[in-house]
TIVO-2410 file (N, C-alpha, C; in nm, 3 decimals):
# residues 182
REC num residu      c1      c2      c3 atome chaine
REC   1      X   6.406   6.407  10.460     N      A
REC   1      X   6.467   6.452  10.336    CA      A
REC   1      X   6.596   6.373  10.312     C      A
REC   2      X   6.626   6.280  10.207     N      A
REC   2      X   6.746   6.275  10.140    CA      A
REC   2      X   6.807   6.359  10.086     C      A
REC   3      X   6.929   6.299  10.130     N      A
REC   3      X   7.042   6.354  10.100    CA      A
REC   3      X   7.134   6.313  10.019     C      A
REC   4      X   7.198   6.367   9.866     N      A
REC   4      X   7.287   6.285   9.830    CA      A
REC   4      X   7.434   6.313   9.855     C      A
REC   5      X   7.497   6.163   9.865     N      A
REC   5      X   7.617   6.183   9.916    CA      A
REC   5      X   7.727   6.201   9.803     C      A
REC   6      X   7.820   6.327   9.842     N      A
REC   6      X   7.921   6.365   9.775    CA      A
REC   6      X   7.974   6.256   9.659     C      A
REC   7      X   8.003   6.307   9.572     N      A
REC   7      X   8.074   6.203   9.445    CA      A
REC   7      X   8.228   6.155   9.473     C      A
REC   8      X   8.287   6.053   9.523     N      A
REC   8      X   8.395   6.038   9.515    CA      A
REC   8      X   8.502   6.122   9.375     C      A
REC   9      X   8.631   6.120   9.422     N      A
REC   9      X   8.721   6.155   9.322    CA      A
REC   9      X   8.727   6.043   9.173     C      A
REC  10      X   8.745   6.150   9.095     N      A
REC  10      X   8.755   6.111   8.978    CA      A
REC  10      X   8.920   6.108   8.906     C      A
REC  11      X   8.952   6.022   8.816     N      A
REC  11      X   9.103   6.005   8.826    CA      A
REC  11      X   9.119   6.081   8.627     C      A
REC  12      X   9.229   6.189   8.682     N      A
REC  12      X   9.226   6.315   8.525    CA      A
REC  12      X   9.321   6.199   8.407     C      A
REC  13      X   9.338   6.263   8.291     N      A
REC  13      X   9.406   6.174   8.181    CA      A
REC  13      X   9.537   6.135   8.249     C      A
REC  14      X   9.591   6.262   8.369     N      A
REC  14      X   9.735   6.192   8.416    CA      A
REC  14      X   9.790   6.114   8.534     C      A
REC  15      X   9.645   6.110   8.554     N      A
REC  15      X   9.641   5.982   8.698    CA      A
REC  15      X   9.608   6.076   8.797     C      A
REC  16      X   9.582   6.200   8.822     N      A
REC  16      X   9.596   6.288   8.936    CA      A
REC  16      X   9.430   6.229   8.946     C      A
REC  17      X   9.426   6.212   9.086     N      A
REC  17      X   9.264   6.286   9.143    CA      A
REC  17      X   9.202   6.398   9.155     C      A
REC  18      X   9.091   6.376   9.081     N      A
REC  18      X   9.031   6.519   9.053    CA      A
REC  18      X   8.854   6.471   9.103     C      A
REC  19      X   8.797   6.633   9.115     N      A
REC  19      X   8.651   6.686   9.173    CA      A
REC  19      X   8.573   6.725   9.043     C      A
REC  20      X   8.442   6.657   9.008     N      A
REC  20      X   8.375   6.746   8.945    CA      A
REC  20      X   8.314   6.891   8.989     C      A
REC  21      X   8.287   6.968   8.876     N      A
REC  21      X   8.207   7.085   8.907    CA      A
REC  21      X   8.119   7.077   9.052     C      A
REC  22      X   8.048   6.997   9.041     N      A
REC  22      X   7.930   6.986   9.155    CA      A
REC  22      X   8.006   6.954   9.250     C      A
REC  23      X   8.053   6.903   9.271     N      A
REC  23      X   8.157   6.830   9.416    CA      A
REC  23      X   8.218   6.965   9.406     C      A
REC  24      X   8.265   7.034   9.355     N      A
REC  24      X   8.375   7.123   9.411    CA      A
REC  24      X   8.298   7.251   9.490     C      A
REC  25      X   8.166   7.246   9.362     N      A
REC  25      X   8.074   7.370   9.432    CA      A
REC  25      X   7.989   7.320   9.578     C      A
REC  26      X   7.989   7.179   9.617     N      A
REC  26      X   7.910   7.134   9.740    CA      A
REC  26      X   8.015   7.179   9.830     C      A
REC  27      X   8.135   7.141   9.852     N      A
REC  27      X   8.282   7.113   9.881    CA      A
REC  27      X   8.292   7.258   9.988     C      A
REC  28      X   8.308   7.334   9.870     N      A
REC  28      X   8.318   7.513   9.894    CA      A
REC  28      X   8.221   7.611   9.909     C      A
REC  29      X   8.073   7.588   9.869     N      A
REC  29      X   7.988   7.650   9.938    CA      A
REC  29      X   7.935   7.728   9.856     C      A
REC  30      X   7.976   7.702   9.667     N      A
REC  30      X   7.946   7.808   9.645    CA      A
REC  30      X   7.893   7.777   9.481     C      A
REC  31      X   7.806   7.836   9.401     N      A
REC  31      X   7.718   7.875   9.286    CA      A
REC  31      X   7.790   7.773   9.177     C      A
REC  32      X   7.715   7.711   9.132     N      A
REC  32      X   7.788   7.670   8.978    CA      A
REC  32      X   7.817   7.721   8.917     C      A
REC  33      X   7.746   7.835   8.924     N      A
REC  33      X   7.751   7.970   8.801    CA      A
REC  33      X   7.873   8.073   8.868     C      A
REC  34      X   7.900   8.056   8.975     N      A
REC  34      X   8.016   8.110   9.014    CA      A
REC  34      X   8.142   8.025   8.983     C      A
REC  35      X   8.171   7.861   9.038     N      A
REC  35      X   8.281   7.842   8.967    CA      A
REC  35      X   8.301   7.826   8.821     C      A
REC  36      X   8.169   7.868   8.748     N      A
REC  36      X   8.161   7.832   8.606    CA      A
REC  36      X   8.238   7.972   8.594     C      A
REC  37      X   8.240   8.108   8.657     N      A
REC  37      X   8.310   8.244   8.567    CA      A
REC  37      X   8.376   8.211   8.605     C      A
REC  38      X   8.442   8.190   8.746     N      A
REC  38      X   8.579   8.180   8.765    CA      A
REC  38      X   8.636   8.084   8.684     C      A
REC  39      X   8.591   7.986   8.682     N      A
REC  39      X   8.703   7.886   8.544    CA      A
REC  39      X   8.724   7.972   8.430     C      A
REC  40      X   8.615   8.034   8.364     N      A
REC  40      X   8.597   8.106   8.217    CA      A
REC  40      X   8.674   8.213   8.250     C      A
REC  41      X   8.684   8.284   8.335     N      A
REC  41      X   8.766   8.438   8.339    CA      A
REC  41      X   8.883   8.410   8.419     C      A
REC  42      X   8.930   8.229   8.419     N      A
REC  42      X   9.099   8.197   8.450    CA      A
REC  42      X   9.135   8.309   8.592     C      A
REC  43      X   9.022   8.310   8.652     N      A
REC  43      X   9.042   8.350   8.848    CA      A
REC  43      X   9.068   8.185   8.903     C      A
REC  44      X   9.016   8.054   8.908     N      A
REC  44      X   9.080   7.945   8.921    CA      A
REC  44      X   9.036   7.874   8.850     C      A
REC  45      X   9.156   7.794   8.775     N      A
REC  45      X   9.072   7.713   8.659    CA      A
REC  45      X   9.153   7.567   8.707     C      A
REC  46      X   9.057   7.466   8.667     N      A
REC  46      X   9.114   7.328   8.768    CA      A
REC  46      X   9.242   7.315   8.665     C      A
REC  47      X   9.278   7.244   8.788     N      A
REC  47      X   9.429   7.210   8.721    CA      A
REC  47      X   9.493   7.038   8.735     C      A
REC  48      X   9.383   6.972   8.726     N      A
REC  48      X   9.336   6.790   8.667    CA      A
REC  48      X   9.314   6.840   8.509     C      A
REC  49      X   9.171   6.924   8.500     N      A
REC  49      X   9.126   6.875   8.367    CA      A
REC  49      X   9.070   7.026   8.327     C      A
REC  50      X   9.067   7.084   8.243     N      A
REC  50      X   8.961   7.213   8.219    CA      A
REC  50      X   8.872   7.177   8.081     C      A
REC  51      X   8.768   7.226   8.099     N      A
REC  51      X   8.660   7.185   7.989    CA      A
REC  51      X   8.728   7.197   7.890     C      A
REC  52      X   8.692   7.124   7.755     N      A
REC  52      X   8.785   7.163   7.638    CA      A
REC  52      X   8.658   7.090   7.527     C      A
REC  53      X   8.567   7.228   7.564     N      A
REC  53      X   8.425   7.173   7.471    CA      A
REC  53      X   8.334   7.140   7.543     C      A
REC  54      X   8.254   7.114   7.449     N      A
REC  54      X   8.063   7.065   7.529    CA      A
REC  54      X   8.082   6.930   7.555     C      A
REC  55      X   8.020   6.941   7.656     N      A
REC  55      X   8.036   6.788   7.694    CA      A
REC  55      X   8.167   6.769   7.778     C      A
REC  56      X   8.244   6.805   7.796     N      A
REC  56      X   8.360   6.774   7.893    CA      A
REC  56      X   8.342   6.857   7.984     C      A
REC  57      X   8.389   6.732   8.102     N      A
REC  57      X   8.398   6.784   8.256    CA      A
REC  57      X   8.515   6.823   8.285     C      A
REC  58      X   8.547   6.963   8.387     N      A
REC  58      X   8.624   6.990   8.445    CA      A
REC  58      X   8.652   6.884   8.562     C      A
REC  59      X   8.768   6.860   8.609     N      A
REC  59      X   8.796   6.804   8.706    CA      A
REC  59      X   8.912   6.944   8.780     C      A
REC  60      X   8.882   6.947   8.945     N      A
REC  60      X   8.943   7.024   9.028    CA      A
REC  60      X   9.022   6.942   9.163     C      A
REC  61      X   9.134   6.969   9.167     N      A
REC  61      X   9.237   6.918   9.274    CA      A
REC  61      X   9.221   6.910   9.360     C      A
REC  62      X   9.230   6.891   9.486     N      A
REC  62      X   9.198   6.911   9.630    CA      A
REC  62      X   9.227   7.066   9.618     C      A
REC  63      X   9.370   7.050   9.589     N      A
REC  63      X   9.455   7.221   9.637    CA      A
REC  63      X   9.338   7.331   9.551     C      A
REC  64      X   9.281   7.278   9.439     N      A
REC  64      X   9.224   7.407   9.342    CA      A
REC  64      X   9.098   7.424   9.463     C      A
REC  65      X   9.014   7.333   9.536     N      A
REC  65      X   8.914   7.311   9.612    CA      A
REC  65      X   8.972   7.419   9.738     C      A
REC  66      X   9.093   7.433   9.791     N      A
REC  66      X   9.155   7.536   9.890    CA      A
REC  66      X   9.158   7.629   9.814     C      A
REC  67      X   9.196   7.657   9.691     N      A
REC  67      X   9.214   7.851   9.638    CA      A
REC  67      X   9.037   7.853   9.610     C      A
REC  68      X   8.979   7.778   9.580     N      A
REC  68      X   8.840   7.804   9.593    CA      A
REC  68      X   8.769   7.858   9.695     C      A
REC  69      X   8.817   7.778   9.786     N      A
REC  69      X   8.757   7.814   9.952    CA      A
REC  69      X   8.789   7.929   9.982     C      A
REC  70      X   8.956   7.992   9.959     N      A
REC  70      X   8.987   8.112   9.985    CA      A
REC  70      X   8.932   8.250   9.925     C      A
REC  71      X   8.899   8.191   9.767     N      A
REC  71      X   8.841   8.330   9.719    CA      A
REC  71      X   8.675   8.336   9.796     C      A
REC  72      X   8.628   8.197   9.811     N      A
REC  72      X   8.467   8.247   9.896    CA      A
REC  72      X   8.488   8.316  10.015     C      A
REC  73      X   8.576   8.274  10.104     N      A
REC  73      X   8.598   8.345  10.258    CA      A
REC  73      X   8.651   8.496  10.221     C      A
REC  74      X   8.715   8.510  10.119     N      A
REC  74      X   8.753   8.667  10.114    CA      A
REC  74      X   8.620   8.759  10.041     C      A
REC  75      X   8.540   8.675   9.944     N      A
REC  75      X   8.419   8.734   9.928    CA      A
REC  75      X   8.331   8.752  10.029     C      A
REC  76      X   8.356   8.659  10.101     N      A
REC  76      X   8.230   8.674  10.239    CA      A
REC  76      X   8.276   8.783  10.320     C      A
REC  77      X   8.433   8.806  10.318     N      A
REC  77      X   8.477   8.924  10.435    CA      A
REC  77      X   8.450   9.055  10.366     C      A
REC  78      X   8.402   9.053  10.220     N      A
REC  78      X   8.374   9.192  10.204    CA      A
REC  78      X   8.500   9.241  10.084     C      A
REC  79      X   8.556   9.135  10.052     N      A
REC  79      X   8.655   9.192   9.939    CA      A
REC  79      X   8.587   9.157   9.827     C      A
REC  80      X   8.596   9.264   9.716     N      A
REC  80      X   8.501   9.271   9.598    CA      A
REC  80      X   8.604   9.158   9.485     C      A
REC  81      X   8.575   9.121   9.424     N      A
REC  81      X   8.595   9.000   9.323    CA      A
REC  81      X   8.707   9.062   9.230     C      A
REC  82      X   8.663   9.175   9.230     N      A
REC  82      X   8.832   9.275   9.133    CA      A
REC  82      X   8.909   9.246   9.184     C      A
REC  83      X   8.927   9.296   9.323     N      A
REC  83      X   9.032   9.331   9.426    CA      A
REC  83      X   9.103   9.159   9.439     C      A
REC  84      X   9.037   9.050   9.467     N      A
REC  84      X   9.075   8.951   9.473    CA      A
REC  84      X   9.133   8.922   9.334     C      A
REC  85      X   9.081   8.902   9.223     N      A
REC  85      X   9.155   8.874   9.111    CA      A
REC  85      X   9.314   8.956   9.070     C      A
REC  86      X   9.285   9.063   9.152     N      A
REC  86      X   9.415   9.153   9.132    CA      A
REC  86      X   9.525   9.091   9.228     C      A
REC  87      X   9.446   9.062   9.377     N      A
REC  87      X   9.573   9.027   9.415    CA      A
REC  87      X   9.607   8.858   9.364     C      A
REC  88      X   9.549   8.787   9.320     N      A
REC  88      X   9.593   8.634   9.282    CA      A
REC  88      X   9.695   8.633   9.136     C      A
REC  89      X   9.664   8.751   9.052     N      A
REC  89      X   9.733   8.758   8.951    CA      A
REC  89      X   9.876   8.850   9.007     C      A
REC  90      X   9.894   8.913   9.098     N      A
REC  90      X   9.981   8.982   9.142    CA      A
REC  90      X  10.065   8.855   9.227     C      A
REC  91      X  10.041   8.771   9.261     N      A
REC  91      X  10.110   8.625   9.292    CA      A
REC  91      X  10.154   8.515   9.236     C      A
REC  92      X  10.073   8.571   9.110     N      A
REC  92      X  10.105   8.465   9.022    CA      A
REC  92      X  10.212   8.559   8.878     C      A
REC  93      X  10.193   8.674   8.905     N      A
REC  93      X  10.308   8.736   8.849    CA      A
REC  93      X  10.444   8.725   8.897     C      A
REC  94      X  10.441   8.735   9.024     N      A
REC  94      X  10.587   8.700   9.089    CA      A
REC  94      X  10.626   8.534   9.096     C      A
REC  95      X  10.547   8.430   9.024     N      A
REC  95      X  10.579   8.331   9.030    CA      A
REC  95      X  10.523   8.199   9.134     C      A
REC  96      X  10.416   8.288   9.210     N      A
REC  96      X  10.333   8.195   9.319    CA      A
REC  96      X  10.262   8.064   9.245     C      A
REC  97      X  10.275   7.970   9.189     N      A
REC  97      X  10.184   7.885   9.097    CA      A
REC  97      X  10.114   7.803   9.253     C      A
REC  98      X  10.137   7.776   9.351     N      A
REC  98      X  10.041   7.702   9.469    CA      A
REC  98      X   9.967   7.793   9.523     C      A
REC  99      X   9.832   7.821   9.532     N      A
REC  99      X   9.797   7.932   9.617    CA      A
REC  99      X   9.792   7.872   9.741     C      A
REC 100      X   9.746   7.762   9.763     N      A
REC 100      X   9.704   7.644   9.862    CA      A
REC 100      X   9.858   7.687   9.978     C      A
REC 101      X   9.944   7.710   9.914     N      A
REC 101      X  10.069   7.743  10.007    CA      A
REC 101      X  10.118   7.866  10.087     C      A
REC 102      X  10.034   7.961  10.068     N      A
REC 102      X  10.066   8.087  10.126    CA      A
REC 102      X   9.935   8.091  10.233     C      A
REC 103      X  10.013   8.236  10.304     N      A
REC 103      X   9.866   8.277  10.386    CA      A
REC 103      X   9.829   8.409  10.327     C      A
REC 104      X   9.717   8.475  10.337     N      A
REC 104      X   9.633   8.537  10.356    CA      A
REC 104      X   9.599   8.630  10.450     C      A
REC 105      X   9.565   8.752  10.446     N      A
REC 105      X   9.521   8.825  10.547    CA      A
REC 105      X   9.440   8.929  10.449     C      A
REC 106      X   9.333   9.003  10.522     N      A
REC 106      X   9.232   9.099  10.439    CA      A
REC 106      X   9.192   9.190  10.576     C      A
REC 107      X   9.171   9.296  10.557     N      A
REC 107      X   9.034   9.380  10.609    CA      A
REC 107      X   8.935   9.411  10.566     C      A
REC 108      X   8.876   9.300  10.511     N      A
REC 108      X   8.766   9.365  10.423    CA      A
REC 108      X   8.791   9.411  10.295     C      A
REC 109      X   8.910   9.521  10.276     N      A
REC 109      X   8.913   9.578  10.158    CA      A
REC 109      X   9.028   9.544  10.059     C      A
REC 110      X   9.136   9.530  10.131     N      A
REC 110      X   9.280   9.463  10.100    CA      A
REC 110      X   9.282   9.325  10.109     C      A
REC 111      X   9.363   9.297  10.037     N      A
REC 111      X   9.442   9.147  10.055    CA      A
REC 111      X   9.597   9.131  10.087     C      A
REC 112      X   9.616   9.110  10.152     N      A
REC 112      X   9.754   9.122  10.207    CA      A
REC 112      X   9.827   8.945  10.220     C      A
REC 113      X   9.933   8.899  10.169     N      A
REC 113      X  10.043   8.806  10.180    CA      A
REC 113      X  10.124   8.814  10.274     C      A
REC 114      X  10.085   8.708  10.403     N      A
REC 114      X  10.169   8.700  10.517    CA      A
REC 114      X  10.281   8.625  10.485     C      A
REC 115      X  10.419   8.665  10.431     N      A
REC 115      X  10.521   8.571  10.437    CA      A
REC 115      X  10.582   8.519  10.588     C      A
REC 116      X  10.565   8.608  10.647     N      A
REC 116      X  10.661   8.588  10.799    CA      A
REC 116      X  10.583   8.652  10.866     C      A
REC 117      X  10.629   8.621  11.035     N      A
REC 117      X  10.582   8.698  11.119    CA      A
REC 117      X  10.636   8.867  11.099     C      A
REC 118      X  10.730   8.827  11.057     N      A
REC 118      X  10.760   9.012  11.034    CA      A
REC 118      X  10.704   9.078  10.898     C      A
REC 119      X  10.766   9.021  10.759     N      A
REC 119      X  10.712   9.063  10.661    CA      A
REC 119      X  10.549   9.009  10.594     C      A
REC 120      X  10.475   9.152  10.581     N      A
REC 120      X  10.347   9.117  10.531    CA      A
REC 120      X  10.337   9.199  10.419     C      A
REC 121      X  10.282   9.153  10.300     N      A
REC 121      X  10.297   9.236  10.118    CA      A
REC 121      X  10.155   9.281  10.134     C      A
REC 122      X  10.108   9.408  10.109     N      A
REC 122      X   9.976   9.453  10.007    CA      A
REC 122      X  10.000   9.395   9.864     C      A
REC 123      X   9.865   9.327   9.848     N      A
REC 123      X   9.866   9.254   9.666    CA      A
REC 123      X   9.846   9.319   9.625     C      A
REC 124      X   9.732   9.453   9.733     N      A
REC 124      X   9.655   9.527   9.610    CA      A
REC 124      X   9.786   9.676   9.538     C      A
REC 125      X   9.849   9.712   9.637     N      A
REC 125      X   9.984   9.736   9.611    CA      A
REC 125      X  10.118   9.733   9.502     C      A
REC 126      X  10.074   9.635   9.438     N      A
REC 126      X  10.184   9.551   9.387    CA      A
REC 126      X  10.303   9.536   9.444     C      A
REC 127      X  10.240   9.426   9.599     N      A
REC 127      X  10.361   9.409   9.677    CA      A
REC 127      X  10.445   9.503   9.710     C      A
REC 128      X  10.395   9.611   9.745     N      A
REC 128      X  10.419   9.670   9.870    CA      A
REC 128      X  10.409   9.626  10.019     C      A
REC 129      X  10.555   9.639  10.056     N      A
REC 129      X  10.588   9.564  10.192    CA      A
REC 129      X  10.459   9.679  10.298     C      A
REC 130      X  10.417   9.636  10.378     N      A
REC 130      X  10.362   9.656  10.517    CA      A
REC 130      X  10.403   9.616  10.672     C      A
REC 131      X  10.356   9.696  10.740     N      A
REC 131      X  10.360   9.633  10.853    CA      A
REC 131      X  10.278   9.601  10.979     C      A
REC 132      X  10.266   9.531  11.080     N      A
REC 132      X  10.190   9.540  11.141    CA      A
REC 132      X  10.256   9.640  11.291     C      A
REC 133      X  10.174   9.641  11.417     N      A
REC 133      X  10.219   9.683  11.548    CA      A
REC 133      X  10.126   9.557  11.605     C      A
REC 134      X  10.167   9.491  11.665     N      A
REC 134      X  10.134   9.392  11.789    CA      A
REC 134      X  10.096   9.496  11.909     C      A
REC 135      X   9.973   9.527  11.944     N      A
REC 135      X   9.951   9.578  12.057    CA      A
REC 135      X   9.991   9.508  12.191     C      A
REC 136      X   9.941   9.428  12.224     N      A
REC 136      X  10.037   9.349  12.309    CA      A
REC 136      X  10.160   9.344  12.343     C      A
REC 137      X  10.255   9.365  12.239     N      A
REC 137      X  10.407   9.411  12.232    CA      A
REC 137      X  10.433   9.513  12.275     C      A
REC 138      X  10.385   9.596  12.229     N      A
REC 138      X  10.357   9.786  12.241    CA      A
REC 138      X  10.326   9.731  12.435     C      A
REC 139      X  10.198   9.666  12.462     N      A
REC 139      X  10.199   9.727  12.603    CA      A
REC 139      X  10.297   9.673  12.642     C      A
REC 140      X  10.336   9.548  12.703     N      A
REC 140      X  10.493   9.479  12.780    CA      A
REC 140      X  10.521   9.558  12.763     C      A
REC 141      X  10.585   9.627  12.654     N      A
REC 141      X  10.774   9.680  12.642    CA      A
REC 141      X  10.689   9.862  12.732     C      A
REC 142      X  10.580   9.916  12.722     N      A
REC 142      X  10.551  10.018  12.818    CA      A
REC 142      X  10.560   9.943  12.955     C      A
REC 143      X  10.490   9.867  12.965     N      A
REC 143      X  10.503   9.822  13.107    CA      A
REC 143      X  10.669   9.824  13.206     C      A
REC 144      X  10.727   9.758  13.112     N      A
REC 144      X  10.900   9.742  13.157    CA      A
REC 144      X  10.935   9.861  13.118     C      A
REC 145      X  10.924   9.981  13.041     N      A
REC 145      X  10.979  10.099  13.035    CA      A
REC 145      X  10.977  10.184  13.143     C      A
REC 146      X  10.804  10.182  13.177     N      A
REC 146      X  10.747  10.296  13.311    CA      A
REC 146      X  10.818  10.230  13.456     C      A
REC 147      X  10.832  10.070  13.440     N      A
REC 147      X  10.845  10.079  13.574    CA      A
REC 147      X  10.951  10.096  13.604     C      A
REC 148      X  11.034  10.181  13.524     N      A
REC 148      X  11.216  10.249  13.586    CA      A
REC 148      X  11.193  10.432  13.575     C      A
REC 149      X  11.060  10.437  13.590     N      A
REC 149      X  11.027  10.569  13.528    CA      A
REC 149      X  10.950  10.636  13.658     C      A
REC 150      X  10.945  10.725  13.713     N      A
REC 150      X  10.866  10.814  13.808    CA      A
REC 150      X  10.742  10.851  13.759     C      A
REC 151      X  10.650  10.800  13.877     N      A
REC 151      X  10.495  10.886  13.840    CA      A
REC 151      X  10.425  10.959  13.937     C      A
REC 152      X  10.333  11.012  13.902     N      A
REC 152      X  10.268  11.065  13.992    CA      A
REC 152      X  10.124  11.098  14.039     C      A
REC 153      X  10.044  11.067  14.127     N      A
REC 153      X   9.863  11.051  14.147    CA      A
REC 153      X   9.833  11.175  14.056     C      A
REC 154      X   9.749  11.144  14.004     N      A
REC 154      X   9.655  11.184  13.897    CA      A
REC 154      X   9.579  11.291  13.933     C      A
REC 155      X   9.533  11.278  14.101     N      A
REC 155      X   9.475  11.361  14.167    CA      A
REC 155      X   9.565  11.433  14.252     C      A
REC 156      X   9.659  11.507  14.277     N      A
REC 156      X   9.753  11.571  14.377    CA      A
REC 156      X   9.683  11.684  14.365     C      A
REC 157      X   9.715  11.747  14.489     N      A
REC 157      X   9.664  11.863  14.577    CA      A
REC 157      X   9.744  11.970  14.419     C      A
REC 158      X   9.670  12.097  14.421     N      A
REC 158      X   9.728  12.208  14.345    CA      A
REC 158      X   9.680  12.328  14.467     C      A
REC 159      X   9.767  12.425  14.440     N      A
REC 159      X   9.755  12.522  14.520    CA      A
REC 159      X   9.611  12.618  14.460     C      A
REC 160      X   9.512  12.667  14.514     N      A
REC 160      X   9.405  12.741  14.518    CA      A
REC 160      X   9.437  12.854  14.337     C      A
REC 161      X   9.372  12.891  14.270     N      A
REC 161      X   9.393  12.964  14.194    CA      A
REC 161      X   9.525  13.000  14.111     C      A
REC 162      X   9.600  12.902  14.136     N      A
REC 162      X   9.752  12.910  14.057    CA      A
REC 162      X   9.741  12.849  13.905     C      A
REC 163      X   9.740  12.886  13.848     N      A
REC 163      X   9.738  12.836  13.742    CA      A
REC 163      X   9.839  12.761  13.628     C      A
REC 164      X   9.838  12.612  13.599     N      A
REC 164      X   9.897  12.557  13.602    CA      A
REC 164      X  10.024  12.607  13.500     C      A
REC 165      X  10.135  12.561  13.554     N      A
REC 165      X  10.221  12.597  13.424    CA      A
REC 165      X  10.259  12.471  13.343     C      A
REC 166      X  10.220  12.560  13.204     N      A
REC 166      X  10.245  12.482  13.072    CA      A
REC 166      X  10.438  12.414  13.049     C      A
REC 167      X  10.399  12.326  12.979     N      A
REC 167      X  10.559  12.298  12.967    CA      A
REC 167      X  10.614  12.356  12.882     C      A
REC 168      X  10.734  12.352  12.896     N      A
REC 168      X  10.843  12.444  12.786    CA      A
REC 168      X  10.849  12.411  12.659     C      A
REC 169      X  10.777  12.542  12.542     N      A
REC 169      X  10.743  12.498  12.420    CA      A
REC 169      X  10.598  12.465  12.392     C      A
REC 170      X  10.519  12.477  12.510     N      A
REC 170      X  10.370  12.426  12.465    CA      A
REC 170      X  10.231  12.568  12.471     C      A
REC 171      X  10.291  12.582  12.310     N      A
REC 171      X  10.205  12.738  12.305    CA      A
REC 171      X  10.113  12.703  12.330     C      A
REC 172      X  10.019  12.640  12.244     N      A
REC 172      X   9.891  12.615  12.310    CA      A
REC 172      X   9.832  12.647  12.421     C      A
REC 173      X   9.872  12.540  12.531     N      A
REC 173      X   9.869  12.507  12.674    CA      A
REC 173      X   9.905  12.684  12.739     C      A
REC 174      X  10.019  12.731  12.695     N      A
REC 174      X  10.107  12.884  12.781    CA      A
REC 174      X   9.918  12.977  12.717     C      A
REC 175      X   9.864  12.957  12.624     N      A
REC 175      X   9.762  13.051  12.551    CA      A
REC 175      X   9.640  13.022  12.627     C      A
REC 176      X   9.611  12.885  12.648     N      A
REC 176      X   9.478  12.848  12.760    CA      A
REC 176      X   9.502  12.948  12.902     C      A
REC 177      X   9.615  12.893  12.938     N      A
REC 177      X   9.624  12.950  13.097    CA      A
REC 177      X   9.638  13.105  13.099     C      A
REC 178      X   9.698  13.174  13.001     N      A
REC 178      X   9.659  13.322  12.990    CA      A
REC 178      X   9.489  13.355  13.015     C      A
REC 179      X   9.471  13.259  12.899     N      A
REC 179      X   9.328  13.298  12.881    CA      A
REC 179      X   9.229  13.280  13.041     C      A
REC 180      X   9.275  13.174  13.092     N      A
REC 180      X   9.223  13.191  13.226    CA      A
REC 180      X   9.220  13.277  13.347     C      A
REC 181      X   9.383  13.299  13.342     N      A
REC 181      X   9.381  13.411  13.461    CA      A
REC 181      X   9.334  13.513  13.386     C      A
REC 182      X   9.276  13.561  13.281     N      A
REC 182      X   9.232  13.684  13.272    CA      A
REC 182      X   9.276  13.803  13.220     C      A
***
């Protein structure tokens, strides 16, 4: 089977290098008819050349070829095409014009803007700050806490039928051990 090989770059009215349609959809993995809505419903529209009539080719940037890539990988993780358009216009409301320059983070359902290791935004939010917990962090700093701390075997001897006493304040626990002795 042949194969044809990718179309070199094409040069836009202002000298920039630009991707046709097909190159951008081989490129990124994804439907003509998909970057054809996204250009039409301005989710990414190239930014070399945009159709302007029948017969004219879009041309797409390298960088438009990265916000491309990003909206397929967040479709593939399970974020619905709303949710993504909400958060790209919620970035581009605060003035983000490179998407190619930020990071990204999702669970599937969210889209979240990693500025820093500390600060991370919900898009879907309207930039609402978040945060994470580093589990890893969490254990060390237990590790160095307990070991200035007293413990004790898990299994120690208890005396025959004594029933344990609850700690101070723990109705619950004081209501079980009633209930046991009877």
């Amino acid at each position: 089977m042949h194969e044809q090989p990718l179309e070199g770059p094409l040069v836009g009215e202002d000298g920039e290098v630009g991707y046709r349609g097909v190159t951008a959809c081989q490129a990124v993995g994804i439907s003509y008819r998909q970057l054809d809505y996204w250009a039409r419903t301005t989710l990414v529209v190239p930014s070399v050349r945009d159709a302007s009539g029948s017969g004219t080719q879009r041309l797409y940037s390298f960088r438009d070829l990265v916000v491309l890539k990003v909206v397929k990988r967040l479709l593939d993780a399970g974020v619905s095409l709303q949710n993504i358009r909400r958060a790209i216009e919620t970035l581009r409301s605060r003035g983000v014009d490179d998407l190619a320059e930020i990071t990204l983070i999702s669970d599937g359902t969210t889209v979240y803007e990693c500025r820093s290791p500390e600060e991370v935004v919900d898009l879907l939010q309207g930039g609402q700050g978040v945060f994470g917990i580093a589990i890893g962090g969490a254990f060390k700093e237990i590790q160095g806490s307990l070991s200035h701390l007293p413990s004790e075997p898990a299994a120690g001897p208890q005396p025959v039928g004594a029933p344990a006493q609850p700690a101070e304040g723990d109705e619950l626990a004081a209501r079980r051990a009633r209930r046991r002795a009877g």
